[in-house]
C-alpha positions in Angstrom: 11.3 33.8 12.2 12.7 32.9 8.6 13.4 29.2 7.5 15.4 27.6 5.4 14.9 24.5 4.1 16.4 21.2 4.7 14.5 18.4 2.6 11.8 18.1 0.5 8.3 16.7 0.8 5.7 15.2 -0.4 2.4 16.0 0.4 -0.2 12.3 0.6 -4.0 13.1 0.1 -6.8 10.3 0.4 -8.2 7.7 2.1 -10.0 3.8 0.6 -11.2 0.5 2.0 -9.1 -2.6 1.8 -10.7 -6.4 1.5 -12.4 -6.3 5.0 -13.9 -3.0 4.4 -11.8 -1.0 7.4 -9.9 2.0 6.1 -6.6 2.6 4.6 -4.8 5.2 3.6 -3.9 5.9 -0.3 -0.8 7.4 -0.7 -2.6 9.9 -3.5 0.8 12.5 -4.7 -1.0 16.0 -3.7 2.7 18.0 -4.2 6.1 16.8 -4.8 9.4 17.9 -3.8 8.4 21.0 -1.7 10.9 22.6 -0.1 10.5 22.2 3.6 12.4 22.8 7.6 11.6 20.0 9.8 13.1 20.7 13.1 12.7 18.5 16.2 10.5 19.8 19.2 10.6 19.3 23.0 9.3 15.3 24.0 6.5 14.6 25.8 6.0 11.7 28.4 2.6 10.1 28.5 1.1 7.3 30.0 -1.3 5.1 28.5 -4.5 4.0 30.4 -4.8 0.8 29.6 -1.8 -1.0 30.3 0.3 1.5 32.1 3.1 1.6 29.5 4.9 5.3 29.1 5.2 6.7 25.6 7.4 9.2 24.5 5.6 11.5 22.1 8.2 12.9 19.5 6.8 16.5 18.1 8.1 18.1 15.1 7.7 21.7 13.3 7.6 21.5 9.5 7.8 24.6 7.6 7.1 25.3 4.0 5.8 27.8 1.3 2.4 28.9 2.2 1.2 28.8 -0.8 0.6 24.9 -0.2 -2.8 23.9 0.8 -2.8 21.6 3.6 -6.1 19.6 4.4 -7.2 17.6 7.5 -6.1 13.8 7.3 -3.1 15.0 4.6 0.4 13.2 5.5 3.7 14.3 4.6 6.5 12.2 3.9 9.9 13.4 3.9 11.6 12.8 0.8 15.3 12.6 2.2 14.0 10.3 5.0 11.5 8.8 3.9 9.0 9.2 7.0 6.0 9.7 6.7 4.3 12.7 9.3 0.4 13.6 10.1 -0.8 16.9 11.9 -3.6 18.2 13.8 -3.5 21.7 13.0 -1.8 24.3 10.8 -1.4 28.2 11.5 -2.5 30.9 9.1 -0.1 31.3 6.9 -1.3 35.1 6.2 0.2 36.7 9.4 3.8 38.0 8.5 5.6 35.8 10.8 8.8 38.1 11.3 9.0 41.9 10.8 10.5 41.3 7.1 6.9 40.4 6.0 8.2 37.0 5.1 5.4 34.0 6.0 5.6 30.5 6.2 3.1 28.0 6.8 4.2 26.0 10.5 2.5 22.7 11.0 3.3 20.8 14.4 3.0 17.3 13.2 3.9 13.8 14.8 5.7 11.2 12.7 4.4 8.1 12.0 6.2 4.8 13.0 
């Protein structure tokens, strides 16, 4: 499948300790304006345990270059929009993903609200 991309991101590295000592993230400029597909996914219903209360879970597909390295606890903020997404795994971007050869790296992330 080719993509073609509809914003630009940036990508947010690191993580610090704020007065109380609990953690925060810092918003740590890894790559700017990468060109990038973010296309919304199927939702999901869930239910939470504790107090009953049902959740829909947005999911979202990003795309980009796969030539961008991606690490655990990264974010991604979408420059047009200005939200700000996480993900729990990302594909290997060395497997052709359509019979041109092209690649792309596909993250499924969740945005952040």
């Amino acid at each position: 499948m080719t993509w073609r991309a509809g914003t630009t991101v940036t990508v947010l590295r690191g993580a610090g300790t704020d007065r109380f000592d609990d953690p925060v993230d810092v918003d740590i400029v890894v790559y700017d304006r990468v060109p990038a597909s973010i296309m919304e996914g199927p939702f999901n219903s869930r239910s939470r345990p504790v107090n009953g209360r049902t959740d829909q879970v947005r999911s979202y597909t990003l795309r980009m270059a796969p030539t961008i390295e991606l690490r655990k606890y990264d974010r991604i903020r979408d420059e047009r929009t200005g939200a700000v997404y996480v993900f729990d795994t990302v594909d290997d971007p060395t497997t052709p993903s359509n019979p041109a050869g092209h690649t792309s790296r596909r993250v499924a992330v969740r945005k952040v609200t």
